[in-house]
DRENBAMAR-877700 format. One record per atom (N, C-alpha, C): residue in one letter; x, y, z. Coordinates in steps of 0.02 Angstrom, whole numbers, plus 50000, padded with zeros to 5 digits. Layout:
N
AXYZ ...
! end
This chain:
169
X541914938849680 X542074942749740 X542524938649785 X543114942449793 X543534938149855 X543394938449909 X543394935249950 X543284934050042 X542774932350056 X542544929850015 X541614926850035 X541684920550013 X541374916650070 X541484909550079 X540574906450069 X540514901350025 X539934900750019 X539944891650044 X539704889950080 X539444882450087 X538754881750129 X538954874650116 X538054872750144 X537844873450212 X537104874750213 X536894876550288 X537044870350348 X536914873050387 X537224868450468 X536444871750501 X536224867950533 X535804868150580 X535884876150627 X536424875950647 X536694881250674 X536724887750660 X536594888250588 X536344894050551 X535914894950543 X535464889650577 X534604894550558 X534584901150610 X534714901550672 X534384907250708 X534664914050674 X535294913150628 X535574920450579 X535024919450532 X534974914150502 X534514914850435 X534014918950435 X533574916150518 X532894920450510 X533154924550527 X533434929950557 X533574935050566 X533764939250501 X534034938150453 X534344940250397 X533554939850356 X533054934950350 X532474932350325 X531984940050365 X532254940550421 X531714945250452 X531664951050427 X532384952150409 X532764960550409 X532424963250313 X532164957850297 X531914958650227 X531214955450215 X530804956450270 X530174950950261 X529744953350206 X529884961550175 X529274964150149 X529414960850076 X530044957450049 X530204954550000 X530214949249973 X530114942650053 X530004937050062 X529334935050105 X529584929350111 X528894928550173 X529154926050242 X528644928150295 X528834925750358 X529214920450373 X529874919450429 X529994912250425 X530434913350492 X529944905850541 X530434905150595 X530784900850612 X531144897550672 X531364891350681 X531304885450635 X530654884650671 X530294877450625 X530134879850561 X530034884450523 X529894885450447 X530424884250417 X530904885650423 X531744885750413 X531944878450417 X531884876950477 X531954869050478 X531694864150437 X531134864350395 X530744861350366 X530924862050301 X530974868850275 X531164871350227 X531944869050195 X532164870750240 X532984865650242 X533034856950221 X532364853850265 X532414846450252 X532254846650198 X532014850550165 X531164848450083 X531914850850016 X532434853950047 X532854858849981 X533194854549967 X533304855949898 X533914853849867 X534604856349877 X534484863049877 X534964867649876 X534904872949941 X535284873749965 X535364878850026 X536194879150052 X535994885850043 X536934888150062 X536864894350078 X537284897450117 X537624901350157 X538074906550112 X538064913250120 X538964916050099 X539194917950177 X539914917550191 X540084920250241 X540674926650228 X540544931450227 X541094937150226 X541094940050293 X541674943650291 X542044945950380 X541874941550412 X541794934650428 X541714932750493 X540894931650502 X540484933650473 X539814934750471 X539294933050400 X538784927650428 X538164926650379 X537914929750338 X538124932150280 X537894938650255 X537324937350213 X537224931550177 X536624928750122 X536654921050148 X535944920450097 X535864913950097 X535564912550021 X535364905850000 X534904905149955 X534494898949962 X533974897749972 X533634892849968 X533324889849916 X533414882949895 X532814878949807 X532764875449842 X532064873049813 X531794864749802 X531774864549710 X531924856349739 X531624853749661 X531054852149677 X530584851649588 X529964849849571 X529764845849625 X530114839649628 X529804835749653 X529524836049732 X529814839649763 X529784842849830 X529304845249841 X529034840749934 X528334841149970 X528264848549984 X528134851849937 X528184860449963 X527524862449911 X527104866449991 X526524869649977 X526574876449990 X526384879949922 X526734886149909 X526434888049829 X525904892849842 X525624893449783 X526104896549723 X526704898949735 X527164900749685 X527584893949638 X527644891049707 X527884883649678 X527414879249635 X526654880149665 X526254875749631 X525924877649559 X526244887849553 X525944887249497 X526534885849418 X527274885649461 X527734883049413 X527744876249391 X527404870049466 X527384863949459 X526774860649377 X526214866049385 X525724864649333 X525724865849270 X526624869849244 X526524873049182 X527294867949202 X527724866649214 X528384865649216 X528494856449247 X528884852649203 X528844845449232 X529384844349262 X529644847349275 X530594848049298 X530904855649311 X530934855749379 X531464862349384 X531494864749450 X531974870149451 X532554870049537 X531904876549547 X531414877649604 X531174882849622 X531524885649671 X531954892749676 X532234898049705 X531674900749769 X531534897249804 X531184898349860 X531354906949877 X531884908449913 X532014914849919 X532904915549927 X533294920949891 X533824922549919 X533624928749945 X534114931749992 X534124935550048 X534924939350060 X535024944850036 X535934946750087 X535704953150116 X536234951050172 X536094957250212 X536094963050184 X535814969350221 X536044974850197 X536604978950183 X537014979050226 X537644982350224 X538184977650162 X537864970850125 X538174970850082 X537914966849991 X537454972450021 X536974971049949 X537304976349888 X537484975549825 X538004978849789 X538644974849790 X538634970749810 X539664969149830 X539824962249777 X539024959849751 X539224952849687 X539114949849748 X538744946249808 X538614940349842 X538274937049804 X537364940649791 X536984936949755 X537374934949689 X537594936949658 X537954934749603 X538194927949612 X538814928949664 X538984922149680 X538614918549690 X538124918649736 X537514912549742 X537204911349695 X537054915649642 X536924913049582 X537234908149552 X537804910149512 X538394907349478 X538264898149525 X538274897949581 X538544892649602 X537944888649600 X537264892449612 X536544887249598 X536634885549517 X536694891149475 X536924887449412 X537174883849405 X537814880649421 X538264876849410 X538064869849445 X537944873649482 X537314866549519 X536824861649482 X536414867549453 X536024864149419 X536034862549353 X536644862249335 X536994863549272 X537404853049275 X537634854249328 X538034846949357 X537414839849374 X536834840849392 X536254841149396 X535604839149335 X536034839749275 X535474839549226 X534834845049235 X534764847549276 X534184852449297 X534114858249240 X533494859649189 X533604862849147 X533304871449143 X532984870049201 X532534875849245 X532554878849300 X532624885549298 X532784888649369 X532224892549364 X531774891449429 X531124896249446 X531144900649497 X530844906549483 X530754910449548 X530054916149524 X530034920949572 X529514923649571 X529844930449600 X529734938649567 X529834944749605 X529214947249613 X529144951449646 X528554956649657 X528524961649610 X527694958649570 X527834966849516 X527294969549540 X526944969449593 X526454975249641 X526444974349704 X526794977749753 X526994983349718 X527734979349696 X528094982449643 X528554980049600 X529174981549674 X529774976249634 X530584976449688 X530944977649632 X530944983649610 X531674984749555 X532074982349557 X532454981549624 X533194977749617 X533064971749606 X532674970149632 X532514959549595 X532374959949545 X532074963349506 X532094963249429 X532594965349407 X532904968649424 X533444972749370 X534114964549384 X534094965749448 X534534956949498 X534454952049418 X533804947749442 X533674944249380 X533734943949305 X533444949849289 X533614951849218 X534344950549176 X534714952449222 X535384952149215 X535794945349232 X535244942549265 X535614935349257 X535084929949212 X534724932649159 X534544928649111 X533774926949119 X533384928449179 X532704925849202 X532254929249150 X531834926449144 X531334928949096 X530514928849104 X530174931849109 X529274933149131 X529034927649107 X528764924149124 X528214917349086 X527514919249097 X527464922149138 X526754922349167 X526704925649230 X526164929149268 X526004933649315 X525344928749385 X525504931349450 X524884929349489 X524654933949534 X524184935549549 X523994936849616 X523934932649673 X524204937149719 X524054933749783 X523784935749850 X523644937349919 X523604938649964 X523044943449946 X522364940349916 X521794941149903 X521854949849848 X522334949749815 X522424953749753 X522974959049786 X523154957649841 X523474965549854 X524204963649844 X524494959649802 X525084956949792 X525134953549719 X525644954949684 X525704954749624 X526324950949608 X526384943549580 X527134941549566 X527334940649497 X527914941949469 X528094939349392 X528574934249404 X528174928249374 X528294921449357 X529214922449313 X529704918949333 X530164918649302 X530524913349282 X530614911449228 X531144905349222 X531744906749181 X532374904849219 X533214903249159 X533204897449151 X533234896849050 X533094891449027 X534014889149023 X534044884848999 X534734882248964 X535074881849029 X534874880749073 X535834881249113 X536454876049097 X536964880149089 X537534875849093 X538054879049155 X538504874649149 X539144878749192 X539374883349188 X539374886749238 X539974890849230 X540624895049265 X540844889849281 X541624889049312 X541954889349258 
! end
């Protein structure tokens, strides 16, 4: 996609982040100032797209090794000895369809591709299920390993990992 500028976060972008984080909370989880802030110090990876002039996505990872308590993380850490966990991406609405997430994809790949990193983790909602994150994922190679409950059963996630990454520029 042309005109979308993707680099790394600035301090200065957290008060868009949560806001963009807010505008989609039923997909992610809560996050303010200081969650963001913290979250930012613990990542490996965190970047920005900018189209028109404006914050439109983000994507946030930690690696394995990262002080992050987070039962999604902890249940990739106990089956998995190495790998980039996809904390949450996020694009705004008005330009979800346009290939952003794509790009943020492509470029965490290549990331973790440059990286030796041989694992990309994340987690969608399959109760109640997020079609577009599955159908999102699917299509960029993620695959089911395993299932959890959470938020005392009324929440349902499918465990995902892309094995092999290499480049691709």
């Amino acid at each position: 996609m042309s005109g979308v500028i993707l680099r790394a976060v600035k301090e200065n972008d957290f008060q868009s982040i949560v806001k963009l984080n807010a505008n989609e909370v039923e997909n992610t989880s809560v996050m303010d100032i200081e969650r963001i802030r913290f979250l930012d110090e613990i990542s490996d990876y965190h970047k920005i797209a900018i189209c028109d002039g404006n914050i439109t996505a983000f994507l946030l990872a930690m690696r394995s090794s990262a002080p992050y308590i987070n039962e999604n993380f902890r249940w990739f850490s106990n089956r998995y000895k190495s790998f980039l966990y996809i904390d949450r991406i996020v694009v705004a609405e008005g330009y979800k369809g346009r290939g952003i997430g794509s790009l943020l994809y492509r470029d965490i790949f290549n990331y973790a591709a440059n990286k030796n990193i041989t694992y990309i983790a994340c987690e969608i909602n399959s109760a109640p299920p997020n079609k577009p994150s599955q159908e999102f994922h699917t299509g960029h190679g993620f695959k089911e390993v395993g299932r959890q409950w959470l938020e005392d059963g009324k929440k349902q996630v499918s465990m995902q990992i892309k094995a092999g990454i290499r480049d691709l520029s």
